[in-house]
VMD Tcl script that draws the C-alpha trace (Angstrom):
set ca {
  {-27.09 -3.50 -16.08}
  {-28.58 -3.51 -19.58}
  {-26.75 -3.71 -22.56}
  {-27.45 -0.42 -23.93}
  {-25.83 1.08 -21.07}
  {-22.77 2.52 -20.97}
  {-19.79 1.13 -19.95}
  {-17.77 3.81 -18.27}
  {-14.03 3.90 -18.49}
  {-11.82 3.66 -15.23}
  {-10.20 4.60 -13.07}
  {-12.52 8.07 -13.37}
  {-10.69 11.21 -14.03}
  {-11.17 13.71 -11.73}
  {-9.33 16.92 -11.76}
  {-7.52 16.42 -7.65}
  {-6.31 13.20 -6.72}
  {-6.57 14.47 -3.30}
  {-10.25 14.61 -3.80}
  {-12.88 11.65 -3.10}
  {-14.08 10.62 -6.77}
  {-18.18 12.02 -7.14}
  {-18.68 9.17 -9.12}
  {-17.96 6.48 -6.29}
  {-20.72 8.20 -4.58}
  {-23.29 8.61 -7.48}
  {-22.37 5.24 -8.44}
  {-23.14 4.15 -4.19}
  {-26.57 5.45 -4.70}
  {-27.57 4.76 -8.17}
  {-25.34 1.58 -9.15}
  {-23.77 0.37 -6.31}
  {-22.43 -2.71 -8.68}
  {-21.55 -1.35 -12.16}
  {-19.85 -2.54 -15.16}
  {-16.67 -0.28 -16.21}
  {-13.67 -0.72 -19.01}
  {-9.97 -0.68 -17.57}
  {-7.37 0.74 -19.35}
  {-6.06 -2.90 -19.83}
  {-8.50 -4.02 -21.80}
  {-11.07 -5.90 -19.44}
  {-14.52 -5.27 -18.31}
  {-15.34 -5.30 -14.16}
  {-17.94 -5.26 -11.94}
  {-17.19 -1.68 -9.46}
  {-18.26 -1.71 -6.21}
  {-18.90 1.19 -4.09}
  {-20.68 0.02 -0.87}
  {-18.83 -0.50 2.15}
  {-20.67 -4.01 3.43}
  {-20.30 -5.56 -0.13}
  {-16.67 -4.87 -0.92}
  {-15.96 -6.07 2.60}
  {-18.21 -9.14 1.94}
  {-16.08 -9.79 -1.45}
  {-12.61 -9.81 0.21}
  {-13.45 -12.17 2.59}
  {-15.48 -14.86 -0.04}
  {-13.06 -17.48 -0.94}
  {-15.18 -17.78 -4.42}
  {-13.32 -15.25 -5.41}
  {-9.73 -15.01 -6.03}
  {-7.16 -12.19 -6.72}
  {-6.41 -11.20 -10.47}
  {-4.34 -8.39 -11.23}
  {-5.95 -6.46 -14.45}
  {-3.81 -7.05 -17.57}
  {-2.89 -10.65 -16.25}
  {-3.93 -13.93 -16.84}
  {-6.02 -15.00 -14.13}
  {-4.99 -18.63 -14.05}
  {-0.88 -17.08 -13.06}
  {-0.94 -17.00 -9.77}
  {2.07 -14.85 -9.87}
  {4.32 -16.56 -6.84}
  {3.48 -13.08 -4.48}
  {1.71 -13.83 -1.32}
  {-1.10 -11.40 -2.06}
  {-2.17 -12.40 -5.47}
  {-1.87 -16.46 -4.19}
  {-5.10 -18.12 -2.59}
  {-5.94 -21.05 -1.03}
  {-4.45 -23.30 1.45}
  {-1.31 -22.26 -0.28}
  {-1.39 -18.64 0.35}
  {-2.94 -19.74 4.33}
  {0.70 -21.48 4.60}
  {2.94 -18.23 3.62}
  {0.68 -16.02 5.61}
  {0.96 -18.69 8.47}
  {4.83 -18.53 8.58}
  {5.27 -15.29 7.36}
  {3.05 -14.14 10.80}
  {5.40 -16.38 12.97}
  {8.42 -14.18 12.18}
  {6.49 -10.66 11.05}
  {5.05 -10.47 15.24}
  {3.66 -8.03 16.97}
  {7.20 -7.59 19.48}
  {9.27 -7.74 16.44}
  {7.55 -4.72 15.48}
  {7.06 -3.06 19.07}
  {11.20 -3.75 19.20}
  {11.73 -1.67 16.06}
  {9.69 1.59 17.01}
  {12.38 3.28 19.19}
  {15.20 3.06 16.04}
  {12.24 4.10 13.40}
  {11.04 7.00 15.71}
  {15.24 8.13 16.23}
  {15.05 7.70 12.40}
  {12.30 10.16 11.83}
  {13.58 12.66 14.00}
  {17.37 12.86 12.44}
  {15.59 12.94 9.11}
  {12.99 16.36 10.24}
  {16.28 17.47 11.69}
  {18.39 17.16 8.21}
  {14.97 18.19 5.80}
  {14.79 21.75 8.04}
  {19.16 21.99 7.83}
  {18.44 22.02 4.27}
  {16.17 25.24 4.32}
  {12.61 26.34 3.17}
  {11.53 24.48 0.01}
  {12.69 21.04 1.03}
  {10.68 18.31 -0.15}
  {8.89 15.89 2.83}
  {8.64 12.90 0.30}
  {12.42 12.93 -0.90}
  {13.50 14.02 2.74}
  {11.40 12.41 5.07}
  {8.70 9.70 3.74}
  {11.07 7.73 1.54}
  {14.12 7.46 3.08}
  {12.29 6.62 6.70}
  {10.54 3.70 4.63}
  {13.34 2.96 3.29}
  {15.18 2.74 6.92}
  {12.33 1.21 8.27}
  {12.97 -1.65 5.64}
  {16.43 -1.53 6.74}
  {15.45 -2.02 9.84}
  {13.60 -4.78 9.94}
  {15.49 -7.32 7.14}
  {19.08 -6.68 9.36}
  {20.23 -4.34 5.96}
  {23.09 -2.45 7.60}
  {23.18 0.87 7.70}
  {26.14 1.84 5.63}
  {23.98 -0.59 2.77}
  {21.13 1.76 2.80}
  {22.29 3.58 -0.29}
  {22.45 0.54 -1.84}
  {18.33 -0.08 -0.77}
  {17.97 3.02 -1.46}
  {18.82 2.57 -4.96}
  {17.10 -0.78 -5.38}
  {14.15 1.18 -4.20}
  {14.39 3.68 -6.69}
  {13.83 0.90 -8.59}
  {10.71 -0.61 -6.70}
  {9.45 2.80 -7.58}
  {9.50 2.26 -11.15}
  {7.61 -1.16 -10.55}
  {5.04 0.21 -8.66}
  {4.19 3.04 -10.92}
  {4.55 1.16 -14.16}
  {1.99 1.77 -16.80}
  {0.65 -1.69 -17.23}
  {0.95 -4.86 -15.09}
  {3.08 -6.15 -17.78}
  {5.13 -3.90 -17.82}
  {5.42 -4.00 -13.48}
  {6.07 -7.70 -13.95}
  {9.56 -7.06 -16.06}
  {10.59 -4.26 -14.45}
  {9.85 -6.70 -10.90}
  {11.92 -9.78 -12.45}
  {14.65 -7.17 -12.85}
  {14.90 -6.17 -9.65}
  {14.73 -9.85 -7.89}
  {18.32 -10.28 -8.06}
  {19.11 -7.91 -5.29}
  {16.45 -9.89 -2.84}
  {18.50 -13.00 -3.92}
  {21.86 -11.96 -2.92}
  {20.09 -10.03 0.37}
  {18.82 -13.68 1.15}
  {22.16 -15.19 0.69}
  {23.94 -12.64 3.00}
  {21.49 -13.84 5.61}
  {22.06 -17.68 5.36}
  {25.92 -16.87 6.22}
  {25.22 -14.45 8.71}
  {21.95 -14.52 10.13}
  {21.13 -11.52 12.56}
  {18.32 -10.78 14.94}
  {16.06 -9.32 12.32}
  {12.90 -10.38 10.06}
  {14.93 -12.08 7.01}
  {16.50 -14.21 8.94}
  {13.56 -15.39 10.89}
  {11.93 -16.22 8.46}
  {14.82 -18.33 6.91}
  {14.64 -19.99 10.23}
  {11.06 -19.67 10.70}
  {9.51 -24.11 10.92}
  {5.95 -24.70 11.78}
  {5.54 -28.41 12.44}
  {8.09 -29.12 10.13}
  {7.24 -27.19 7.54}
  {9.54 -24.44 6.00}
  {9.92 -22.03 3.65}
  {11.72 -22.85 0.03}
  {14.12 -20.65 -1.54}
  {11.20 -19.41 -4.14}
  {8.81 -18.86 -1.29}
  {11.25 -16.78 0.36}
  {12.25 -14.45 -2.57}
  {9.02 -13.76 -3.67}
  {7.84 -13.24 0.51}
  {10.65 -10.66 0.61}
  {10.23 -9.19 -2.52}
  {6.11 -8.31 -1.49}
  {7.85 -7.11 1.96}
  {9.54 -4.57 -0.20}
  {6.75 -4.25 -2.76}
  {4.31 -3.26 -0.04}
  {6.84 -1.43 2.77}
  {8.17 1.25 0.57}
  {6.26 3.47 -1.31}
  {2.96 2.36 -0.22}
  {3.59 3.85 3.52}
  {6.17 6.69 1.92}
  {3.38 8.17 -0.41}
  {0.50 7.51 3.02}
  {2.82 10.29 5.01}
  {3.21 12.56 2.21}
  {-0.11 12.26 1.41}
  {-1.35 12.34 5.11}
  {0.63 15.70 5.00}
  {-0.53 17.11 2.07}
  {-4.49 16.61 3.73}
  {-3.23 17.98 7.24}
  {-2.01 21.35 5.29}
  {-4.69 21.62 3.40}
  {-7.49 21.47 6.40}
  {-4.83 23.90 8.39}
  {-4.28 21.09 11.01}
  {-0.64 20.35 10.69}
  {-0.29 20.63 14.44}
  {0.58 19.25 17.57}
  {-2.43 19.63 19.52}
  {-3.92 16.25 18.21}
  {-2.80 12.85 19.06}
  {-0.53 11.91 16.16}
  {-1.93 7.64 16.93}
  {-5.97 9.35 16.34}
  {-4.98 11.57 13.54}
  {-3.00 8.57 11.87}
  {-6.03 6.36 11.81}
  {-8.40 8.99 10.53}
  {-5.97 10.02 7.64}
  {-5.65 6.29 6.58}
  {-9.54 6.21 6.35}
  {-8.95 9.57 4.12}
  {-6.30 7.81 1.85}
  {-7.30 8.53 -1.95}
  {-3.15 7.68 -3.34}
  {-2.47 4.43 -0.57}
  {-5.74 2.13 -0.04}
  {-5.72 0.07 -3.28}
  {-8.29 -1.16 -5.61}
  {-8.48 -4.80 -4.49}
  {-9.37 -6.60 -8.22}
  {-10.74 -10.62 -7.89}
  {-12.29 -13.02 -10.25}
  {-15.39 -15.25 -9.58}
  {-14.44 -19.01 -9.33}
  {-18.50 -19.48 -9.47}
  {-21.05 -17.63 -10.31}
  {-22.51 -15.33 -7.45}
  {-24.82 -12.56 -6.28}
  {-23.36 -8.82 -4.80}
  {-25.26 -6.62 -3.72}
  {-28.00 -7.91 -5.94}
  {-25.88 -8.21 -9.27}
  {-25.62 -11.92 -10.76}
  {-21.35 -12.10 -11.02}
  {-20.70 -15.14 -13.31}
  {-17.83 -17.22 -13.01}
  {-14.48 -15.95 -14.73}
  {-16.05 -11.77 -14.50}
  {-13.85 -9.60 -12.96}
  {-14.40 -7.81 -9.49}
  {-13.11 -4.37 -8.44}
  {-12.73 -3.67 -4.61}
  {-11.66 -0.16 -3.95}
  {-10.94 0.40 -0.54}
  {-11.39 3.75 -0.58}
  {-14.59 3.73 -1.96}
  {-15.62 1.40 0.85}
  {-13.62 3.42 4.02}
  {-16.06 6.80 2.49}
  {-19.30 4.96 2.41}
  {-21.40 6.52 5.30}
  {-22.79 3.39 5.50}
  {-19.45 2.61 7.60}
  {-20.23 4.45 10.21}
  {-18.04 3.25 13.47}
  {-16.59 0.66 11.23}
  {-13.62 -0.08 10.96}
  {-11.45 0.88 7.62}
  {-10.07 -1.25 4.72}
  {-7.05 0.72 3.62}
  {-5.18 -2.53 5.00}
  {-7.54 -4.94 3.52}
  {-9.68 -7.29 5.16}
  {-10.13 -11.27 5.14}
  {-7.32 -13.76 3.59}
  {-5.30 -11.14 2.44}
  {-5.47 -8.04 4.82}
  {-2.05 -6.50 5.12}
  {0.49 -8.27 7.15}
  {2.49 -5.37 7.65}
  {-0.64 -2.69 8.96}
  {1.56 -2.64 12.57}
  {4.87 -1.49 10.73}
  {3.08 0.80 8.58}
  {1.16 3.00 11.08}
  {4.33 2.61 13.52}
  {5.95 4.34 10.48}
  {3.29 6.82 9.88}
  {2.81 7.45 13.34}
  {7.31 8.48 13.79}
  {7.27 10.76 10.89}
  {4.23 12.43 11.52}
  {5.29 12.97 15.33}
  {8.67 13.85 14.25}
  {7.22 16.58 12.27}
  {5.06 18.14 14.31}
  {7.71 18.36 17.33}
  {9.98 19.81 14.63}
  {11.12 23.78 14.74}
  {8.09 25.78 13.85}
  {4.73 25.34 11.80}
  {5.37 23.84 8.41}
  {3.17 24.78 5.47}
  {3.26 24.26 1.36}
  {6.05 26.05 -0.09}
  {4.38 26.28 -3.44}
  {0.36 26.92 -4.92}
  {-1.50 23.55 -4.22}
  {-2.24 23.52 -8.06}
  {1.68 23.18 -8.98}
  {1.87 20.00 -7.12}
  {2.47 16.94 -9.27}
  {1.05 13.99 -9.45}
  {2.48 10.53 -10.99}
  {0.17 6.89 -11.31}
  {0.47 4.34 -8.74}
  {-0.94 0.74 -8.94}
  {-2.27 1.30 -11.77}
  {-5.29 3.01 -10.48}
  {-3.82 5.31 -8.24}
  {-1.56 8.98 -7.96}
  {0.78 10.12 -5.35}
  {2.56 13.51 -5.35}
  {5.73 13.56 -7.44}
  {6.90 16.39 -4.06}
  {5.73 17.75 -1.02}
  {8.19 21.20 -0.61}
  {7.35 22.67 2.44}
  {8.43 25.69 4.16}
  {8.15 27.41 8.03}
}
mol new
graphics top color blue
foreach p $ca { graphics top sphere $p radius 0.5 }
foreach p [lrange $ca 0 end-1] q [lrange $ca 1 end] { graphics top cylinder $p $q radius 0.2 }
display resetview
C-alpha cells in the first residue's frame, strides 16, 4: 500500500450489525491485506481472506497483542500468552477441560434450558431471550461446570454482570481495571475449592499434575478468570444472536436439526467470532504484503468464515492453531440446549418489536451484540 493511500478507520461502520460488513468483501477482492487506524490509536494490517488469516493464527512469528496494550505485557490470560508457556496452561488446562467432563454436563445444561423457555413464556409476550434465556443458561452452564452451587448463582450472576462491563468496555484499558476488579471473586471461588473440592472443573484443575508439573495459584486465577471471560457472554450473545438471524430468515423452527443449524449460525456470527489481533516477532510476507517486525495484524474471523474461498472448510469462530478455543465443546453444547429448548417450547416465537428498535451495545472492542431480544408467540 502506498503512502498516499488512505488509511481507513476501523472497525467499519455499517448501519446493521447483523449484516456482513461490504467492505470485508471489497477489501477480499481489491486489498486483501490493508492498512487501517483503530480507535486506540494504532495502525494494522486487515485481512480478509480465509487461507491467510488461517495461515496467521497458526505462525508462531506472530504473537497475540490486544490493541491499546503494550505488546511486550503478556497479560497473565491464557489466550493473549505464547510460547512454550502458553503450550503448558493449554496442556493442563485440556487434562481437566475433557471431552466426558463436558458430555457429563449436557443432561443438567439441557434441564437448564428447558426450565428457563418454561419461566421466559410464564412471564408473557414481550419477554426478552437474552435476559431470560441466553444469560442466565451461560451463566448456569458456568455454574455447572466450576461446582458453583446453585443457591450461589445469584451471586455469579452478579459477578457476571460485572464480566459484562469488562467485556464491553470502551478501551482495553479500561477492560483491564474493570477485570482486576472483578478477580477477587475468582480468588475466594478458588479458595472454597481447596477446602472442599467437588467433582467439577475448578477443582480438577487444582488437582490437575502432568509429570509433576502443576498449576500455581496465579496460573489458576487468571485460567479461571478467561473460563469466565470467554463462557459468559461470548456464548450468551451467540444464542441471542443465532436467534435474532433464525427470525429474521423465518426459520425459527423445529424442522431442522438444532446440531446442523448450530454450526451454520456460528459460521454466520457477525457479534461472537472475534477479531484475532497479533504482532510480527519478524518480519514476514501475507498474502503478498511485506509485515515488518513489531506491525500489528488483524484476524477477523468472520471475515475469514464468509470468504467463498472457504468453501467446505471448516469455520474459525473458535479460532484455529495455538490458541483455538478450549471451550468450542461447552459452547455449542450450550447453544445447541437453548436453541432446542426453544424450538420444543409452546408455539412459534417471533420479534415482539420492529427489527430497527433493537439495540445494539460494543463488544470486544470491535464487536455489537443486542442490548434485548423480546419475543412474542
Amino acid at each position: 500500500m502506498s503512502s498516499a493511500q488512505k488509511t481507513d478507520v476501523y472497525p467499519f461502520v455499517q448501519q446493521d450489525p447483523m449484516e456482513y460488513s461490504a467492505e470485508f468483501a471489497r477489501r477480499r477482492v481489491e486489498e486483501p491485506v490493508s492498512r487501517v487506524e483503530l480507535a486506540s490509536g494504532e495502525t494494522a494490517w486487515l485481512l480478509t481472506r480465509y487461507a491467510d488469516i488461517r495461515a496467521v493464527l497458526s505462525d508462531d512469528r506472530f504473537q497475540p497483542w490486544v490493541p491499546g496494550m503494550s505488546a511486550d505485557d503478556g497479560y497473565g490470560m491464557i489466550f493473549t500468552m505464547s510460547g512454550p508457556g502458553h503450550a503448558r496452561l493449554r496442556r493442563l488446562a485440556a487434562r481437566a477441560l475433557t471431552p466426558r467432563r463436558v458430555g457429563l454436563l449436557e443432561p443438567r445444561i439441557r434441564r437448564h434450558a428447558d426450565d428457563l423457555v418454561a419461566k421466559l413464556v410464564a412471564k408473557g409476550p414481550g419477554a426478552d431471550l437474552l435476559e431470560n434465556l441466553a444469560l442466565p443458561l451461560a451463566m448456569s452452564a458456568l455454574g455447572e461446570l466450576l461446582g458453583v452451587p446453585a443457591g450461589e448463582w445469584d451471586r455469579l450472576g452478579n459477578w457476571a454482570g460485572g464480566l459484562s462491563e469488562v467485556i464491553s468496555a470502551s478501551t482495553a484499558t479500561e477492560m483491564a481495571e474493570l477485570g482486576a476488579k472483578l478477580g477477587g471473586y475468582v480468588v475466594s471461588l478458588i479458595e472454597a475449592k481447596r477446602a472442599e473440592p467437588g467433582e467439577d472443573l475448578l477443582s480438577e484443575l487444582i488437582a490437575v499434575e502432568d509429570q509433576g508439573d502443576r498449576l500455581e495459584d496465579g496460573e489458576l486465577t487468571s485460567l479461571v478468570f478467561a473460563f469466565f471471560l470467554a463462557g459468559y457472554l461470548p456464548p450468551a450473545n451467540a444464542l441471542a444472536s443465532g436467534v435474532l438471524q433464525l427470525l429474521r430468515e423465518g426459520r425459527l423452527r423445529a424442522s431442522e436439526a438444532v446440531p446442523d443449524v448450530v454450526e451454520e449460525l456460528l459460521a454466520a456470527d457477525q457479534s461472537s467470532a472475534t477479531d484475532q489481533s497479533r504482532v510480527a516477532t519478524e518480519d514476514v510476507e501475507v498474502g503478498g504484503a511485506p509485515i515488518r517486525a513489531g506491525e500489528f495484524v488483524l484476524a477477523p474471523l468472520r471475515a475469514a468464515n464468509q470468504d467463498p474461498a472457504r468453501g467446505e472448510g471448516p469455520h474459525l469462530t473458535f479460532g484455529h492453531g495455538p490458541h483455538r478455543c478450549l471451550g468450542a465443546a461447552l459452547a455449542r453444547m450450550e447453544l445447541t440446549s437453548g436453541l432446542g429448548a426453544l424450538l420444543a417450547g409452546p408455539g412459534e416465537f417471533s420479534l415482539a418489536v420492529p427489527w430497527a428498535d433493537l439495540g445494539w451495545r460494543p463488544l470486544f472492542l470491535t464487536l455489537q451484540g443486542p442490548t434485548a431480544v423480546p419475543l412474542t408467540w
